[in-house]
C-alpha positions in Angstrom: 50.4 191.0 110.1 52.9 189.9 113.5 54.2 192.9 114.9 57.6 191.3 115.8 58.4 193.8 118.5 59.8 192.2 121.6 59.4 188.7 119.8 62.2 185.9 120.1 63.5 184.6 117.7 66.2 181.1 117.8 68.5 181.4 114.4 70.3 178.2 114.2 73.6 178.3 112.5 73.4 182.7 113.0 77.0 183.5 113.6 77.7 183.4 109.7 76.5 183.8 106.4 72.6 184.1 105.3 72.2 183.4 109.5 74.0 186.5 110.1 71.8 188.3 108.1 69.2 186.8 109.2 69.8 187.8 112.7 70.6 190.9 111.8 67.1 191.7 110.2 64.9 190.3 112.5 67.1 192.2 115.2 66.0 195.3 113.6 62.4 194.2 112.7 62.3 194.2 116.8 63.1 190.7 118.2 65.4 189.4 120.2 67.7 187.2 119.2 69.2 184.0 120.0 72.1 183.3 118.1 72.9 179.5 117.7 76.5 178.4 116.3 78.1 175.0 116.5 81.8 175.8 116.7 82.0 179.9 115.3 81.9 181.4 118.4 84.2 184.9 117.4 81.5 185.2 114.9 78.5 184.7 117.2 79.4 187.0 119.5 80.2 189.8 116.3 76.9 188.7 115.2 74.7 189.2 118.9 77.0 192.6 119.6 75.6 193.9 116.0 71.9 192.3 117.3 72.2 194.1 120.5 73.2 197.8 118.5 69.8 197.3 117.1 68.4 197.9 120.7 67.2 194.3 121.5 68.5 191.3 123.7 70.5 188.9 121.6 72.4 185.9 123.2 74.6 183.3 121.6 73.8 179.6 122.5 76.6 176.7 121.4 74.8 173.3 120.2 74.8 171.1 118.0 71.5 170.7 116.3 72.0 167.5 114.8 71.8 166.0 118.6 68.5 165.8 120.4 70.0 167.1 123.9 71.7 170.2 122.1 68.6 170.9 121.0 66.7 170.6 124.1 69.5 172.7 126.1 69.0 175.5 123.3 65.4 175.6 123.9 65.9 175.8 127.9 69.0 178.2 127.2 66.3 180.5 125.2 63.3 180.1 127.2 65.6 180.8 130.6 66.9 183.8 129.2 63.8 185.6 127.5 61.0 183.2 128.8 59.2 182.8 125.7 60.4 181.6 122.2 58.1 183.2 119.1 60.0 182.4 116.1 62.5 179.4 115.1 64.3 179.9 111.6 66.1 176.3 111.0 68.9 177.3 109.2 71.9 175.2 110.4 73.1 173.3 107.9 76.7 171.7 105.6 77.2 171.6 102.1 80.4 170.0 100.3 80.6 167.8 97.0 79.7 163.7 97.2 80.4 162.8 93.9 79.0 159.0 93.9 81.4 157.2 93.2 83.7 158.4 96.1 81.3 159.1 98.6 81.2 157.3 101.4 78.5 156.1 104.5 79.9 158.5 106.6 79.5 161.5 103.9 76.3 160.9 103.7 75.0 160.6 107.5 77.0 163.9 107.9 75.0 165.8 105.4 71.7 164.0 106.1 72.2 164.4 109.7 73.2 168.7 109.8 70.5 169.4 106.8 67.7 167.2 107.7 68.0 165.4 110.6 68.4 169.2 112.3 65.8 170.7 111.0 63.7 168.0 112.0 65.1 167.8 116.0 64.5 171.6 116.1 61.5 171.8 114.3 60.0 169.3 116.7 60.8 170.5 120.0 60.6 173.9 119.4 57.0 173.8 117.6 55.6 171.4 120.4 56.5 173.9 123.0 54.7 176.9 120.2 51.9 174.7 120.2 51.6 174.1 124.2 52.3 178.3 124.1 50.0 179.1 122.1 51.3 180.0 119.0 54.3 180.5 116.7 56.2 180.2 113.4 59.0 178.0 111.7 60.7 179.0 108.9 63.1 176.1 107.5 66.5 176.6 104.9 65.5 174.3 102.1 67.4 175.0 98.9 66.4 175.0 95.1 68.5 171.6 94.9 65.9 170.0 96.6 63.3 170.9 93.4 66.5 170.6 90.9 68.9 168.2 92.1 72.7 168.2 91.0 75.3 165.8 90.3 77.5 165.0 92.7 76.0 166.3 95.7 73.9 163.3 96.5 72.7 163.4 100.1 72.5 167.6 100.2 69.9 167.1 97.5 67.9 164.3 99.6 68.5 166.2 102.8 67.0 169.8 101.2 64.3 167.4 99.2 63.6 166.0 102.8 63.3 170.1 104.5 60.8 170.4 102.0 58.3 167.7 103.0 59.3 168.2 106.4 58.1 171.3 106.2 54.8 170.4 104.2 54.0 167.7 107.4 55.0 170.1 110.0 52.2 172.4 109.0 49.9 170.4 108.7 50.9 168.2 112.3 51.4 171.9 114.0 48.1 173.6 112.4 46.3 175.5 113.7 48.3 177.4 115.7 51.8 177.2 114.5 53.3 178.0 111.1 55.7 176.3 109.4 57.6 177.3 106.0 60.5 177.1 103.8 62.9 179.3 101.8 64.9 177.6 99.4 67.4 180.2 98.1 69.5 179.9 94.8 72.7 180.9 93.6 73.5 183.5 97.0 76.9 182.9 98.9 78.9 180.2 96.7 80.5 177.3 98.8 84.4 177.6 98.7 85.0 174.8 96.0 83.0 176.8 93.7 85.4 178.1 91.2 84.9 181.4 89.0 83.9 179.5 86.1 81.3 177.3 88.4 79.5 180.5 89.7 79.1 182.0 86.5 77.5 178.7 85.2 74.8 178.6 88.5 73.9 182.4 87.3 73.9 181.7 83.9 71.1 179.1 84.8 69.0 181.9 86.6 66.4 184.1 84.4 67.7 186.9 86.5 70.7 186.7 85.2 72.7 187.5 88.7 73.7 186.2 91.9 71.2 187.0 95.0 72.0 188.4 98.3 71.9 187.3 101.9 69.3 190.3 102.6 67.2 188.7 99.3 66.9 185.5 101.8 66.3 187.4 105.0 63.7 189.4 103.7 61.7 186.8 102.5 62.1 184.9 106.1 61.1 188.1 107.4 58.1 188.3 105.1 57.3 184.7 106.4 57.4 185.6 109.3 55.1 188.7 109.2 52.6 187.6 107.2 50.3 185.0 109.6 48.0 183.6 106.9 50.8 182.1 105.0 51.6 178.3 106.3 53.1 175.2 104.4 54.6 177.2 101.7 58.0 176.7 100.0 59.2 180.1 98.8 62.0 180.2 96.1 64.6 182.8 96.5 66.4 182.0 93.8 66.2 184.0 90.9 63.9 181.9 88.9 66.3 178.9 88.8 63.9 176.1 89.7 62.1 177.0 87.1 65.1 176.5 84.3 
């Protein structure tokens, strides 16, 4: 097991939402932190203040990970401020509704380009620099949509499908000494066009019964991350969805 005490770890996307929490618990698992945001910067400095009352270092870092230089500067941003980077969790990412017939080019490079394309920049350049360092460990934001696809959401299904075998290559390109996995989480935090009726129907289709948590997801990044004989894996977090 990876004693994660003075580790650092790069959340994309960690002013908000499951990166929040994700920040949050690797903050007190002993890293510190590096919390990426694209344009949430009130919330990325809440998030590092709460990092930093965990007793670690915690930055915030703006970029845009769907662009190659944003990615390098985060990656010299980190590396300048803590010298090392252990830990990347990939978890920048957009979700809204394509229905097909209305979508458009530009829908779907956006959501190819923030949930794929992103994952694969950082995923890249942050686990050549593990390899040359001697070690590390990826964890990427899948989604069960990428096992059970939905209608209308078109290129976020591709894009997840996409983190998936990403992640499946990754481990095998960045083997033996770098880990890569994936978390794809179920029904958790709803996006805003979700109505009442629409949540109830995503937790219907669960064989929990119930909506998860952001601490369900971080715990199982965390357990990722601990756990240094587990590589290429796609862990559901999800309530037993994919499997309904």
């Amino acid at each position: 097991m990876v004693d994660l005490a003075g580790k650092v770890a790069v959340v994309t996307g960690g002013a908000r939402r499951l990166g929040r929490a994700t920040v949050l618990r690797l903050a007190h698992a002993g890293c510190n932190v590096v919390v990426n945001y694209r344009s949430a910067a009130a919330a990325a400095e809440t998030t590092a203040a709460e990092a930093r009352a965990a007793g670690v270092g915690a930055i915030m870092v703006q970029a845009d990970v769907a662009r190659a230089d944003d990615v390098d500067r985060l990656l010299r941003t980190s590396l300048s401020q803590f010298g090392r980077v252990d830990i990347l969790i990939a978890n920048a990412g957009a979700f809204r509704r394509t229905p097909l017939d209305t979508m458009t080019e530009a829908d779907w490079d956006d959501m190819i380009d923030n949930n794929l394309r992103a994952a694969f920049l950082c995923a890249r350049r942050f686990g050549l620099h593990m390899r040359a360092q001697g070690g590390g460990c990826i964890v990427a934001l899948a989604d069960v949509a990428g096992l059970r696809p939905w209608a209308d959401y078109l290129p976020y299904c591709v894009a997840k499908a996409g983190v998936i075998t990403l992640t499946q290559v990754l481990a095998k390109e960045l083997a033996p000494t770098v880990r890569v996995n994936a978390i794809a989480p179920g029904p958790i935090l709803f996006p805003d066009d979700f109505d009442s009726a629409a949540q109830q129907r995503e937790i219907a289709r669960t064989l929990l019964q119930r909506q998860g948590t952001p601490d369900n997801v971080a715990e199982a990044i965390l357990a990722l991350v601990c756990n240094d004989y587990i590589t290429g894996v796609l862990l559901p977090v999800d309530g037993g969805r994919a499997l309904v």
